[in-house]
Structure formats: C-alpha cells, structure tokens
C-alpha positions in Angstrom: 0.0 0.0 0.0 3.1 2.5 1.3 4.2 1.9 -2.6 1.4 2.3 -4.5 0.5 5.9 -2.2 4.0 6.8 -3.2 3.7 5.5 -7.0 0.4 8.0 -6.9 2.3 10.8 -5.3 4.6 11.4 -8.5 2.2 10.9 -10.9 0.5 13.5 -9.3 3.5 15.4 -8.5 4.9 15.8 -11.8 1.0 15.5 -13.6 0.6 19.0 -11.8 4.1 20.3 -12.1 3.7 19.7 -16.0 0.0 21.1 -16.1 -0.2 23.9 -13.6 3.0 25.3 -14.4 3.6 28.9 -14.6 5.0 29.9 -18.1 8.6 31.0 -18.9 8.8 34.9 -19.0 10.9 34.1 -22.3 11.4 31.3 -24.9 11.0 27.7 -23.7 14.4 26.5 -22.7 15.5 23.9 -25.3 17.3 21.3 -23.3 18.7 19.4 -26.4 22.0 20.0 -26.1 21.7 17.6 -22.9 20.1 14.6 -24.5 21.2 12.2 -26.5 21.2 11.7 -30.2 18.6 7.9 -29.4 16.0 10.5 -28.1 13.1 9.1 -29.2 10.5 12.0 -27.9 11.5 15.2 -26.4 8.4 17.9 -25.1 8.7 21.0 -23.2 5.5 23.1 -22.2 5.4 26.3 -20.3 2.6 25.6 -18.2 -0.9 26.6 -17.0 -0.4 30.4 -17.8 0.4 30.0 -21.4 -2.8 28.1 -22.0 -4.7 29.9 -20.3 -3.9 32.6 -22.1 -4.1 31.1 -25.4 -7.9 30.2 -24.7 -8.9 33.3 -23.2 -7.5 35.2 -26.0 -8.4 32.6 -28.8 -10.0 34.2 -32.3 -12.5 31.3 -32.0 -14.3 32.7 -28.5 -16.7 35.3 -27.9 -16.2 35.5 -24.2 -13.2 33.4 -23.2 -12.7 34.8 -20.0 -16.3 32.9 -19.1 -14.6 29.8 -20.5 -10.7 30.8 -18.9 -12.9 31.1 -15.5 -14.2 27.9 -15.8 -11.4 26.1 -16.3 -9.7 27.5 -13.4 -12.1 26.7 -11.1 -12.0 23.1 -12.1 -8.5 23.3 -11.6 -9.1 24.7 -8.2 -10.5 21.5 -7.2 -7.1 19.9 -7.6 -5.2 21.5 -4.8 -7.7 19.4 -1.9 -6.9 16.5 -3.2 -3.1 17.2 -4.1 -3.2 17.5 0.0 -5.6 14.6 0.4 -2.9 12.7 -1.5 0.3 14.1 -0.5 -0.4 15.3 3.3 1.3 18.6 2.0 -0.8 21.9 2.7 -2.1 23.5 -0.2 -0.4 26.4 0.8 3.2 25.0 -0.1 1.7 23.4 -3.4 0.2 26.5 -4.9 3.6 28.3 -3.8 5.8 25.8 -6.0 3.5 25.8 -9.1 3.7 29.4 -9.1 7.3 29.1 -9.4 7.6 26.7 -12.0 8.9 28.2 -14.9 8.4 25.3 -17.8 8.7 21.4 -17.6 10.4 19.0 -20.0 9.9 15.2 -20.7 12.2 13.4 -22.6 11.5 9.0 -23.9 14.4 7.1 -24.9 12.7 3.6 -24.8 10.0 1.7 -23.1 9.5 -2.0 -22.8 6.3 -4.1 -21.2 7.6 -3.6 -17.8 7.3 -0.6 -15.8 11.1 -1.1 -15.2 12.1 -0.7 -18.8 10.7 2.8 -19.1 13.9 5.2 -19.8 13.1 9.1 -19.7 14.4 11.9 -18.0 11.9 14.9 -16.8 12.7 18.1 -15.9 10.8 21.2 -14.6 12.1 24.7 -13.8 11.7 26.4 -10.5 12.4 29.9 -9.3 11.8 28.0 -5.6 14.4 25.3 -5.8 14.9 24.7 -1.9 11.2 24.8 -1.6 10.7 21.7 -4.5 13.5 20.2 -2.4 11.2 20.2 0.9 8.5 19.1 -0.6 10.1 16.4 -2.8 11.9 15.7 1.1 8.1 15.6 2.7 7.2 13.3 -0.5 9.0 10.1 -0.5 10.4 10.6 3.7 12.6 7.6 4.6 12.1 5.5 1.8 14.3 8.5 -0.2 17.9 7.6 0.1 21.1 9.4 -0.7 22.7 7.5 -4.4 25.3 9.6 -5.2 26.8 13.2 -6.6 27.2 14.7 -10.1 28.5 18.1 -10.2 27.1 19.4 -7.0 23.8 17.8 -7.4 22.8 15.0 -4.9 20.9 12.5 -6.5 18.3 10.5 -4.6 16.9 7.2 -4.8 13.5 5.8 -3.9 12.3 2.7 -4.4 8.6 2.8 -6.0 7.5 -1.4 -7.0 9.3 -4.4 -7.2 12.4 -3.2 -9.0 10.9 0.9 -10.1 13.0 3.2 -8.7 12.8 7.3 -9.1 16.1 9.2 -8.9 15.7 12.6 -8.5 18.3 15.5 -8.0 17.5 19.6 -7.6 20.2 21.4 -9.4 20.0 24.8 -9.6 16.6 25.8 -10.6 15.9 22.6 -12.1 14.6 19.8 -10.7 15.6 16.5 -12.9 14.1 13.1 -12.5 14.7 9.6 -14.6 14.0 5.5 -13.3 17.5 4.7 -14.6 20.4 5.5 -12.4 22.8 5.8 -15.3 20.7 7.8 -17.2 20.0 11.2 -14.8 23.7 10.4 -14.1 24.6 11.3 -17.7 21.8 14.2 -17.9 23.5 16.1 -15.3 26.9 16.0 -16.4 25.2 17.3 -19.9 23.7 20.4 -18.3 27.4 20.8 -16.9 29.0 20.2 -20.1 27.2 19.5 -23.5 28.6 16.7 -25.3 30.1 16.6 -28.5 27.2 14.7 -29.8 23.7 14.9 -28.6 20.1 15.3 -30.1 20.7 19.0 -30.9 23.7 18.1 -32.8 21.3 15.4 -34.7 21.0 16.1 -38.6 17.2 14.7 -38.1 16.7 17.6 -34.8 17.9 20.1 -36.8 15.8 19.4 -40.0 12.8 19.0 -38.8 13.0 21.1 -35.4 10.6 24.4 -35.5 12.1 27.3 -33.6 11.0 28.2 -30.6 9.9 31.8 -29.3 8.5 33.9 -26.6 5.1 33.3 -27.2 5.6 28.8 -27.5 3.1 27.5 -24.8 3.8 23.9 -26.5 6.9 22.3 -28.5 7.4 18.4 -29.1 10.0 17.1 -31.3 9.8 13.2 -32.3 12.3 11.2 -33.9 11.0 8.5 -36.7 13.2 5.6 -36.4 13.8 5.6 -32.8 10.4 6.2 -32.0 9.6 3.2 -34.0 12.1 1.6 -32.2 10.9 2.3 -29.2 7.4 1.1 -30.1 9.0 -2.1 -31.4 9.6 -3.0 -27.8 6.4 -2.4 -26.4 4.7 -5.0 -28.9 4.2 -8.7 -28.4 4.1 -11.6 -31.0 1.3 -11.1 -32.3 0.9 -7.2 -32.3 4.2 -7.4 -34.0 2.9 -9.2 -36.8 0.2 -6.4 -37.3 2.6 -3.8 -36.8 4.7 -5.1 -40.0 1.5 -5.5 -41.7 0.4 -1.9 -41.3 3.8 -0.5 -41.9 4.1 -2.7 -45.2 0.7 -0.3 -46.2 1.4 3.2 -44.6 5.1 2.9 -44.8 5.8 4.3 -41.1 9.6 3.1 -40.9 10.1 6.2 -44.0 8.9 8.8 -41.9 12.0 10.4 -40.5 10.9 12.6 -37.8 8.6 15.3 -37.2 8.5 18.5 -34.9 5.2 20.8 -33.6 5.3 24.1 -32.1 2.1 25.8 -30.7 1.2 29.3 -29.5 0.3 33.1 -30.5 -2.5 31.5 -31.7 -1.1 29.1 -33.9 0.0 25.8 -34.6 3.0 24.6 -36.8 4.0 21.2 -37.4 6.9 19.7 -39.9 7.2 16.3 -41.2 10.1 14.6 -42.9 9.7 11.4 -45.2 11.8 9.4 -47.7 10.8 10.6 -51.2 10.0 7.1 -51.9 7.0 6.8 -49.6 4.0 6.4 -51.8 1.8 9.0 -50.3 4.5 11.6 -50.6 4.6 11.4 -54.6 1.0 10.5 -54.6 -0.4 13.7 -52.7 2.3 16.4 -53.5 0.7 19.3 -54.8 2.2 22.8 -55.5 1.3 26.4 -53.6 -1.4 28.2 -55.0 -4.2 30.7 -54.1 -6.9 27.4 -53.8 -9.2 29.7 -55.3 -11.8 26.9 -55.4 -12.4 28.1 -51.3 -14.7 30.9 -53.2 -17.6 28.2 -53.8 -18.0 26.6 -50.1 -20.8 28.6 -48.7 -20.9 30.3 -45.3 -22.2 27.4 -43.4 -20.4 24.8 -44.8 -19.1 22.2 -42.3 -16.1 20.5 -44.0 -13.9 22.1 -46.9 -11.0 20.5 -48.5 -8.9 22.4 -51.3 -6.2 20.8 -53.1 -3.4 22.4 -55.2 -1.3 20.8 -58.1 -2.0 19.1 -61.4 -5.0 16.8 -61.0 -3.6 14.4 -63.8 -0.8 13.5 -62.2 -1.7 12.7 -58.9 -4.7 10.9 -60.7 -2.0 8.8 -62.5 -0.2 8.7 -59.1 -3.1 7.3 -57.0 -4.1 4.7 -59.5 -0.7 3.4 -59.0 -0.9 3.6 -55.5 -4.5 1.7 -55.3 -3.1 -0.9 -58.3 0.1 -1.8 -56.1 -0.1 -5.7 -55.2 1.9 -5.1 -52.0 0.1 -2.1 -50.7 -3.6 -3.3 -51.3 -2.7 -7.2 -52.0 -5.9 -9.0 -53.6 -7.7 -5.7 -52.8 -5.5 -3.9 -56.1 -7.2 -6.3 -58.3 -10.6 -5.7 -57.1 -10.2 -1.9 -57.5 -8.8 -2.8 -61.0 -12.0 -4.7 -61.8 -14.0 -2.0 -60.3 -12.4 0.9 -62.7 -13.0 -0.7 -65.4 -16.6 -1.6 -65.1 -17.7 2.1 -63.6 -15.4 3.5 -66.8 -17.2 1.0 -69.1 -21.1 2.7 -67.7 -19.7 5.8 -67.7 -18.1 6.4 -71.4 -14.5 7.5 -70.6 -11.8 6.9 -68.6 -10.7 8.6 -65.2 -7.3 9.4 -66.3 -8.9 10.7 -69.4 -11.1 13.1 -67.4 -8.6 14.0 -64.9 -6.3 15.0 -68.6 -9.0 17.3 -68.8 -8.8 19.2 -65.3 -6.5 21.7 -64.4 -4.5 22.3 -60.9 -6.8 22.4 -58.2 -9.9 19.9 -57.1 -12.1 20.7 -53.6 -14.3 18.7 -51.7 -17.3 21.2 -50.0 -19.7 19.4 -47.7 -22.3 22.6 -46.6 -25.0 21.9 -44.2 -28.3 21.2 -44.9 -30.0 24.0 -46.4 -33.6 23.0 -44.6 -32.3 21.8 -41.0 -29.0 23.2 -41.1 -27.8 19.9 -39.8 -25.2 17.7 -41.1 -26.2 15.5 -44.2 -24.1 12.8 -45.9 -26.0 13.2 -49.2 -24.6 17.1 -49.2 -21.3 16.8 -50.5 -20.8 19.1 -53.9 -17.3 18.2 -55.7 -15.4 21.0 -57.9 -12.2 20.9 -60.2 -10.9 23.3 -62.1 -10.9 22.7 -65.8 -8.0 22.9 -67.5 -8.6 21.8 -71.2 -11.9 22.6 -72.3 -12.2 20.9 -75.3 -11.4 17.9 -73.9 -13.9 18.2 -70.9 -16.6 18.6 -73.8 -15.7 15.8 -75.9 -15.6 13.0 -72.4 -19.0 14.4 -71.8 -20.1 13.3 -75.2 -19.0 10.1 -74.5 -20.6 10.0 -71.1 -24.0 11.4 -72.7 -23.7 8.0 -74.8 -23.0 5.7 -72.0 -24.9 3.5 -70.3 -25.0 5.5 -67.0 -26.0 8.8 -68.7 -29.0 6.4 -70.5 -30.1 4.7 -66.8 -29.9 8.5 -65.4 -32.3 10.2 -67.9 -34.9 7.1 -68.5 -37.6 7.6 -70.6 -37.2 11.5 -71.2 -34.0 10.7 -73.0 -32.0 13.6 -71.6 -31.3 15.8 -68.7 -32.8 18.3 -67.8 -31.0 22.0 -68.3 -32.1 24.2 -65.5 -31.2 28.2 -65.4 -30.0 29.2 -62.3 -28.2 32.0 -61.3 -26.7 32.8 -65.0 -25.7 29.1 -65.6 -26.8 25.6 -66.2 -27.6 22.9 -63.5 -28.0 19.4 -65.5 -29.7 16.8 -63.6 -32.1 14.0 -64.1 -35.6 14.6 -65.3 -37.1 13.9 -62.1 -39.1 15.8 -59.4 -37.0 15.2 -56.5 -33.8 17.5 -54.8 -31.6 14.1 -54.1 -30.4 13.6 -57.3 -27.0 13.9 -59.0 -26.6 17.0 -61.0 -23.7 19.4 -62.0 -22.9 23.2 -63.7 -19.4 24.3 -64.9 -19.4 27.7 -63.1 -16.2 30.1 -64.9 -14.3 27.2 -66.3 -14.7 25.4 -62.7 -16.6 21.4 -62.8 -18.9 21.1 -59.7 -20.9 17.7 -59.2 -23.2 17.2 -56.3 -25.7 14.8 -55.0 -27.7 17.0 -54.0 -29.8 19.9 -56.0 -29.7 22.2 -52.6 -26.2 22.1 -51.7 -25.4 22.5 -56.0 -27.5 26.1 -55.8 -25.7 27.3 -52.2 -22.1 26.4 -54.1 -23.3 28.7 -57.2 -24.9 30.9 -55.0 -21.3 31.2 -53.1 -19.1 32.1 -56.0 -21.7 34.6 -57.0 -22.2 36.4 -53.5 -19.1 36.1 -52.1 -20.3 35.2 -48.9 -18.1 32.2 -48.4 -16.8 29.9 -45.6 -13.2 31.9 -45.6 -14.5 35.1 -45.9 -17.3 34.5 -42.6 -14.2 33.0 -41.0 -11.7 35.9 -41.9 -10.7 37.3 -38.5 -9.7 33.8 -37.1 -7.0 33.5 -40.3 -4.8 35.7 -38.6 -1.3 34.6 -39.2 -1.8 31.9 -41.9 -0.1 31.9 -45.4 -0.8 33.4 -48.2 -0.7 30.2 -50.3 -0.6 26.8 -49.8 -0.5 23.4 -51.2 -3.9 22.1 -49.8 -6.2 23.5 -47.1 -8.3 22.4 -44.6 -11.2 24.7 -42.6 -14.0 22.5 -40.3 -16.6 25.1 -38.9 -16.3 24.8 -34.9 -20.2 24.9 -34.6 -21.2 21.6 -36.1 -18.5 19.3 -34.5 -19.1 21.3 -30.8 -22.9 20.3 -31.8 -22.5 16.6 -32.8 -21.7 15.8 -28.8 -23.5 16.8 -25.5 -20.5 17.5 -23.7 -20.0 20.5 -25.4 -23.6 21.9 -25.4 -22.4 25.3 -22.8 -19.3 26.2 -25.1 -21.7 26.8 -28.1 -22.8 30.4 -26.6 -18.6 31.0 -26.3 -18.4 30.3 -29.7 -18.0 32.8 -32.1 -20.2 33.2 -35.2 -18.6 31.1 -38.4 -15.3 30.4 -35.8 -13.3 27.3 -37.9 -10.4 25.6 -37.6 -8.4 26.2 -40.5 -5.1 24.0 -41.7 -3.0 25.1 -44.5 -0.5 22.3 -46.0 2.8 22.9 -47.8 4.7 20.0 -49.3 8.2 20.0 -51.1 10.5 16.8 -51.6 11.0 15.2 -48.6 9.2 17.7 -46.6 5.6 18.5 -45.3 4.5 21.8 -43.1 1.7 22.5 -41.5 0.1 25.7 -39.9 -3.3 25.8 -38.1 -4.9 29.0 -36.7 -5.2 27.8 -33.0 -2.8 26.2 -30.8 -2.7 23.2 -29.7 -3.0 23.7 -25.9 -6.0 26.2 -26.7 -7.3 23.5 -29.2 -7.5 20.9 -26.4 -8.4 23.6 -23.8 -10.9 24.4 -25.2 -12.4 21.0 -25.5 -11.5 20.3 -21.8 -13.2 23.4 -21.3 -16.7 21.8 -22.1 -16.5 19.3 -19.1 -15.6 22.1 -16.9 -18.3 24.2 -17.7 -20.8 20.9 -17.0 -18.7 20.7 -13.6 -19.4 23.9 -12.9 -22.6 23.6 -13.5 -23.8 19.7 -12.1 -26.1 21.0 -9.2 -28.1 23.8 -11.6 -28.4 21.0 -14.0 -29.7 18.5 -11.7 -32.1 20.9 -10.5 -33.2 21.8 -13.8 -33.8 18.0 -14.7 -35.8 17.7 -12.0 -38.0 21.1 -12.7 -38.6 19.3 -16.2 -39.8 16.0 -14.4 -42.2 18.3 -12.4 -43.5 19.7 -15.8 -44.4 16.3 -17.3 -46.2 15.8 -13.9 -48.2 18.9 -13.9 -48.7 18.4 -17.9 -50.3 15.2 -17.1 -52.3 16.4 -14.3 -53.5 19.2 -16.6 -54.6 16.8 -19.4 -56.2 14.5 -17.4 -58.4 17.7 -15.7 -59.0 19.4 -19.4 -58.5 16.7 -21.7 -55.9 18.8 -23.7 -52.2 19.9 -23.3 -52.0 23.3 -21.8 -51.7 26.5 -23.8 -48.6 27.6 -22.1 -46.6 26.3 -18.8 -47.7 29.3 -16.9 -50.9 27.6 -16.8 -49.4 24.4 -15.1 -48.8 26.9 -12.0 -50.8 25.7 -8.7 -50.1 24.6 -5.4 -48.8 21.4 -6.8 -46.6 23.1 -9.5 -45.4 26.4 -7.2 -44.5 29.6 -10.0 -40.4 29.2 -8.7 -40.7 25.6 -10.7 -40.8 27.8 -14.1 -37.4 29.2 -13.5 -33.6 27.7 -14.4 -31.4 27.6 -11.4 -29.0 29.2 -13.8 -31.2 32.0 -14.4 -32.4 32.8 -11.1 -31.8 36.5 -9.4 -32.2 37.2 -13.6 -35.5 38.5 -13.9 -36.8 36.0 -15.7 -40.4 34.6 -15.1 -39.8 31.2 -17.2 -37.0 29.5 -18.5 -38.7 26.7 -19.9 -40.5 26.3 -23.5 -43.5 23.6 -24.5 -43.5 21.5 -27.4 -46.2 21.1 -29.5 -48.0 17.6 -29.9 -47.2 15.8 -33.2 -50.3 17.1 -35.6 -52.7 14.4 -36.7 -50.9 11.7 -34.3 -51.3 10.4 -31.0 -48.0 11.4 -29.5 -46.0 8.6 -28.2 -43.8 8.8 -25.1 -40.4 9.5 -26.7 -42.0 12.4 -28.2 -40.5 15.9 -26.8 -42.6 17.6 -24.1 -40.8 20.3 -22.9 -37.0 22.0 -22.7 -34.9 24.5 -20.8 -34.2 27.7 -23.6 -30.9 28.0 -21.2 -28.0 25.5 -22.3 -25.3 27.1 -19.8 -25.7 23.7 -18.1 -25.6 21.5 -21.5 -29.2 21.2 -23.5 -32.2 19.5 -20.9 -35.3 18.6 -22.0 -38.3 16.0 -20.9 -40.1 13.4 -23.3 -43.9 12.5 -23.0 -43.0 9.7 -21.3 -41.6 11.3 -18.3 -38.0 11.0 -19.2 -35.6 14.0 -18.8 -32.1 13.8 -19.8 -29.5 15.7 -21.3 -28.2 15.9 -25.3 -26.5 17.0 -27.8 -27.6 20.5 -30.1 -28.4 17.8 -32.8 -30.1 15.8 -31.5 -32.5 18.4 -30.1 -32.2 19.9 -33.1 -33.7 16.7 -34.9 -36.3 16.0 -31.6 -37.4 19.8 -32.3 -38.3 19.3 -35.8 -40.4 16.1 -35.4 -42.6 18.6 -33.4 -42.5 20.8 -36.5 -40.3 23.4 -34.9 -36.9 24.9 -35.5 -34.2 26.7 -34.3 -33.2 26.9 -30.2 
C-alpha cells in the first residue's frame, strides 16, 4: 500500500508540475544539447499560464474569460486533493506551481515492464529549496542518498518491485529519470554539453521548429527511434500487425517530425523518404486554392487541393493498383475501374487530362435543418482543357449510366440558375445527381440544394473563408492544400460540449493550410494546440461547474411532465402555455432555471407542441430548458428528462415541427 501511495504521489506530483506550471517569461528552454542523439520524444510546455492565455484570447471565442474562469475553477479542485494525496498543505503546493517556470519530458525507450521505461523529466523552478522540501516531505525515509554529479545529490527511492525514481535539484531545475545511469549522464550534460547529442542530430535540426517567446507547447519526435521504441512495447502477435500496417502506410520512412504551438497558432513539420507512396502521390504545389470561393458560409467540412489533378490521378491509380500495398484488394479496384469507366463512357485518367490544378471537396449543411447531411457533398475541379472536358461528356452522354440517369425522357434536364446551367435527371425530386461548370470550374453534387448554395457562393461572395476571416490571422498566403471544419457543427455533434456553443464565435473554424516539397511536409493551423484541447477540456468544466443547476433543472422538467399530465387529465388537452401548469402542486419558482435565477426572468422553460394528426408517443418531446449554460435538458412525453446533444435536439425539435433553439 506504502508503494502504490508513493507510486500515486509522483504521478500526481509531476502531472501537476507539467499542467499547472507557470509559463517562462521568455522562450521555452531547449534542453537538447543535454540529450542524446537515441531521443526518441523530447516535449517541453510552459505551463498553465500560457494556456490559459491562449484560450482566453483565442480568435474562436466570444467570451473566453467565461470559459478561462471555468477552467480555473475546475482546476481549483485539484489543490484538496493534491493535500488529500500528498499530506502537503495546499499552501506549499500553490507556492511551488507558481514558481515553476516550464517542464520538460524526454522518452528514450519503453519495454512491457514498468522497469524498462527510460526518460528523463525536468521542470524549472524559481523556488528550488522549496521543490527540495517538498520532494523531502514526498517520498520521507524511503528517499535515500545515491550519489553526486556536479554538486547535485541525486536520490533514490524505491517505488514497486524493481521501479526506482532518482531525482536531484540542481540549480533551478529539478531533474528526475528511473534509470540510475541515465539522470547520471543528464546532469553532467547540463554541466557540459557533449560533442554529440540530439541538438547536434542532422534529423533535430531538420525537422525542429524554432521556438519563441510566445511557445506554450513544443514536441520534437524522432521517426526511427520512435519506431524503435514502439517495437519494444509490442508482443508476437501485435508485432505481426505492426509489419503488416507498416508494409501499407510505410511508417519506418517517416524520419521525424516536430510541432510548435502558441500566439494563436500551430505549426507542425514532417520529414519522409521521397520514396513513400503518399508523398509522390499527394504532393501538390502552392497556390491561391481559389476553389475556397464556392463553399458557402455554413459549410461544415472544406477541403482544397493544389497541383495538377492528372498527375496525382495517375499517381493514386498506381498507389490503389500496387499488389503489396492493397494485395488481392488492387485487383478488385482494378475490376472495379474498369466496369464504372465502361457505364460511364470514358476513362478517369482521361477526365482528370482534362482538369487543371486544383480539385475541392465542399460538404455545406443542410439548407432546410442546417444539420449535417451525408447526401450534401458538392465536388469541384478546375478545368483545364476545355475541349477535352466537352468531348468526355459526349461520350458519357452516350454511355450506359447517362441512358439509366435520364430514363424515358432521354436527356437531362438543363435548369437556369443564377446565370448558368444545372443538368440533372428529369425527375421531381432534390436528391439527385446534378452538376454546372461555373467560370471554367466542374462542380458535381448529389444533392440539387447544396449544388445552388455552391453557385450561390461564388456569385455572392459570402463564403466559408470570408465568414471566418478574422480567425486567419497569421496563416499563409498560399498553400498546397487546405483544410477549414466550422467549430459549430463538430461542438454540436456531442452533449459535452452543449455550454461552449454560446462561447463560440459566429462562423469560428479551424483552419489547416499544407505545404509540401521533396521530402518535406509543413503545416500551420490558426489555433494552438494547448488552446485547441483547452478548449475542449473546457466543455466538461463548464458541465462541472454547473452539475447542481443541472440537476435541479432536470428535476423542474420531471415536475413539468407531472403537472402536464395532471393538466390533461383535468382538461382533456395539453396546456396553452406552462404558466398555466402553476398551482399549489406546481409552485411559479418551478418555471425558472437555477441558472437564471436573481435574472428577472419569469420562465425559462418552453413547450413542445404535440405531433399534428398523431397520438404522441412517449419518446415524443414535451418540454425544454431555452438555457443551455448547463448543456441542453429537455423532458419526453413519457416522463423522461435527460441531457443531449444541439443535434439531436435539433432533430427532436423538428419532429414537433419546430426549428431553431
């Protein structure tokens, strides 16, 4: 038991040193030059500060002091039970973290016992005698004395069976490892760097991103140690897996790869082998991706893609023909080209001959329920030969798929729309395949709707990157592929994240532009990492925060379904409006959100409609809370209340013929 409470104490120790640390008042400290070249992983963070600042401040946020606040309060929980664990009085605890000026982590290897895990950890401290009191008050006894290096006094203690943590305060840093040798050899490094070490590494300093005042995140990882490392951790069996996977995605060419976050922004670099598959396959070449103009204000999910479509068509169909990437699967898609070619008229290749240098994928909402929809996805390519593009859709207008498409009527149907064309099938129905060539530019859809909101787009102007222009602050100019997801949507998809919607800013996305040269990929994103998964954390604090309102809240919808029954059963009808529930059964205070109350407001909640022309069954929505500070309540007919996502309310609303919140 005395093991495992000490075993608990450092992961708590160092889990709060590494997130509650104050930030750096200049660049992260790159600690390279005292690691050696096998580093498989090296990450340094400069603490709770930094992100909080990066998610109070983020572009995506309307008020992210409300979200900052929460965050920190849910934090503030920690330091009881940091004493609860450790026996050391908050006090001493908040007075460390505040010192702490960044923390570092660095993996050399890890095997499938706890013993075999080699790292070294470090965090900075402007209170080194203090971390050396507490580190004292820690381990007790059980910490004994294992030796000196250059003034240091390393410690030992004994964690399970054969774990042990050395640990040594030198300076202002504190340094930890489970290997004797290896904090032995760290030390003398931050005494004297050695000739050779990770900073010296040709693969650290090709693929390292600097570093600067504003980093709140940096990681570095190494490709073929880190795969070395994994290696190790795998048994027969996974092994087998492993080598099957990498024969696909090639993971032993990836040579090692490098992210920096903060400001706002997150960069990333990749190296590869030219010779991995995807890296000739996918290369494109910078450009404007002018393409972006079509994807409508609310669209969800645009992709953009720069470089000659023909020859990464070529490149793919080699890709998806290749016996050792796909095995029996090559043949099938083989088999499959050539049939869907054969309905169709013409040949892929042939068609991508015809495009030019950019292709997008735009996947807008729905245009009724602005929900997400599968069927919604609208296609565009540039065209970059047009008299080829008009003689392959002569031989698609005499294929069998054109002939199966138009039926009886013998031809599509040419619809005016917005100064151009739409061709679709001669049906009366808005799920159908149809396309336009908009100013030389192919778009094909599945869905009339979507179609008209891509024209509609290019025409207006009122596009997904120009809604989202203030959160682009910082990106390039150009770039080889891009990209943007609209924050709203995914934060909607999941109930978790129900009170961060109201922080959300109007058309807020996360945006990622890619650049790729031999050998080389880079990547920038307009929000950092640590605000990126901030912010997401942020969504559990805000429930946290708000667990008793909610529960409250659920319970005033239970009393609603009550009083609505009593109500029917008295009148034989559903009332005209929840004030009318009030009686000394149903008290007026019932009405009212703990989250609103002291407000002014007389009723917080809202009644659904029954079904029209139906008896309404009992998973049928009764009744919901308009506030969503606590995540989105509501009650069904059948008496249930519960908690969900903005979609699926969303859909629940509309089968009571209403929209909107």
């Amino acid at each position: 038991m005395r093991t495992a409470f000490l075993l608990a104490s450092l992961v708590v120790s160092v889990t709060s040193a590494l997130l509650l640390a104050a930030p750096a008042a200049s660049a992260l400290e790159d600690l390279s030059p005292a690691l050696p070249e096998e580093t498989a992983i090296y990450a340094r963070c400069a603490g709770l500060e930094a992100l909080l600042a990066e998610i109070g401040g983020s572009k995506l946020l309307t008020d992210g002091a409300h979200v900052r606040g929460a965050l920190e309060a849910m934090l503030a929980q920690a330091w009881p039970a940091l004493q609860s664990e450790t026996g050391i009085p908050v006090e001493k605890w908040k007075d460390l973290v505040g010192s702490i000026k960044g923390a570092h982590a660095a993996l050399f290897g890890v095997g499938q016992r706890g013993s075999d895990l080699d790292m070294v950890f470090a965090v900075e401290t402007a209170k080194p005698d203090l971390a050396a009191e507490i580190l004292e008050a820690l381990f007790g006894e059980r910490s004994t004395f294992a030796g000196e290096v250059g003034g240091a006094r390393v410690m030992s203690v004994p964690l399970e069976e054969d774990v042990s943590l050395y640990y040594a305060v030198r300076g202002g840093l504190v340094a930890g490892a489970f290997r004797a040798d290896r904090i032995t050899a760290f030390l003398k490094a931050l005494e004297a760097a050695p000739e050779r070490s990770l900073a010296t590494s040709a693969a650290y300093r090709a693929a390292a991103l600097p570093a600067g005042p504003e980093t709140a995140f940096a990681l570095y990882a190494d490709g073929k140690h880190g795969l070395d490392m994994f290696r190790q951790t795998l048994g027969e069996y996974d092994a087998r897996d492993y080598e099957e996977m990498n024969r696909v995605l090639q993971f032993d060419l990836m040579q090692a790869g490098s992210v920096v976050a903060g400001g706002g922004l997150t960069r990333a670099r990749v190296l590869m082998d030219e010779g991995h598959r995807f890296a000739t396959a996918l290369r494109g070449s910078p450009g404007p991706l002018a393409l972006s103009a079509f994807a409508p204000e609310d669209t969800m999910l645009m992709l953009v893609d720069s470089g000659p479509v023909e020859k990464k068509a070529v490149a793919m169909k080699t890709v998806l023909s290749d016996q050792e990437f796909l095995g029996r699967d090559a043949e099938q898609f083989g088999k499959g080209m050539a049939e869907a070619e054969g309905a169709l008229g013409f040949g892929f290749l042939e068609l991508a001959a015809a495009l030019g240098n950019e292709w997008a994928l735009l996947w807008p909402l729905d245009a009724d329920t602005g929900r997400i929809d599968e069927d919604n996805l609208v296609f565009a390519f540039q065209i970059g030969d047009r008299e080829k593009f008009d003689a392959i859709f002569a031989k698609f207008s005499a294929g069998e798929a054109y002939k199966e498409m138009v039926g009886e009527q013998g031809a599509l149907v040419r619809e005016p729309y917005a100064g151009v064309e739409i061709l679709r099938p001669p049906v009366d129905e808005t799920e159908v395949p149809c396309m336009a060539v908009v100013e030389n530019t192919l778009l094909l859809a599945a869905d009339l709707p979507s179609l008209k909101a891509v024209i509609d787009a290019k025409a207006s102007g009122r596009t997904m990157l120009a809604r989202a222009g203030g959160f682009l602050a910082g990106m390039p100019a150009t770039a080889c592929k891009m990209a943007a997801l609209q924050v709203m949507p995914v934060l909607m998809e999941e109930r978790e994240f129900v009170p961060l919607l109201d922080a959300v800013a109007p058309g807020a996305a996360w945006v990622l532009a890619l650049d790729e040269a031999p050998g080389r990929l880079e990547a920038t994103m307009n929000q950092s990492l640590p605000a990126l998964f901030g912010m997401l954390l942020a969504g559990e604090a805000l429930m946290e925060e708000t667990r008793d309102a909610r529960q409250q809240c659920l319970a005033n919808l239970r009393a609603i379904h009550e009083a609505v029954g009593r109500y029917r059963a008295e009148h034989g009808e559903d009332p005209a409006s929840l004030e009318a529930l009030v009686s000394e059964a149903f008290p007026k205070a019932r009405l009212v959100c703990p989250c609103e109350a002291g407000e002014g407001v007389t009723c917080s909640y809202h009644l659904a409609p029954p079904p029209a022309g139906e008896e309404a069954g009992e998973w049928v929505l009764l009744a919901w809370c308009g506030n969503r500070r606590h995540g989105r309540l509501a009650v069904r007919r059948g008496g249930d209340a519960w908690e969900m996502s903005e979609q699926s309310f969303l859909r629940d609303l509309a089968e009571v013929g209403l929209r909107g919140r």
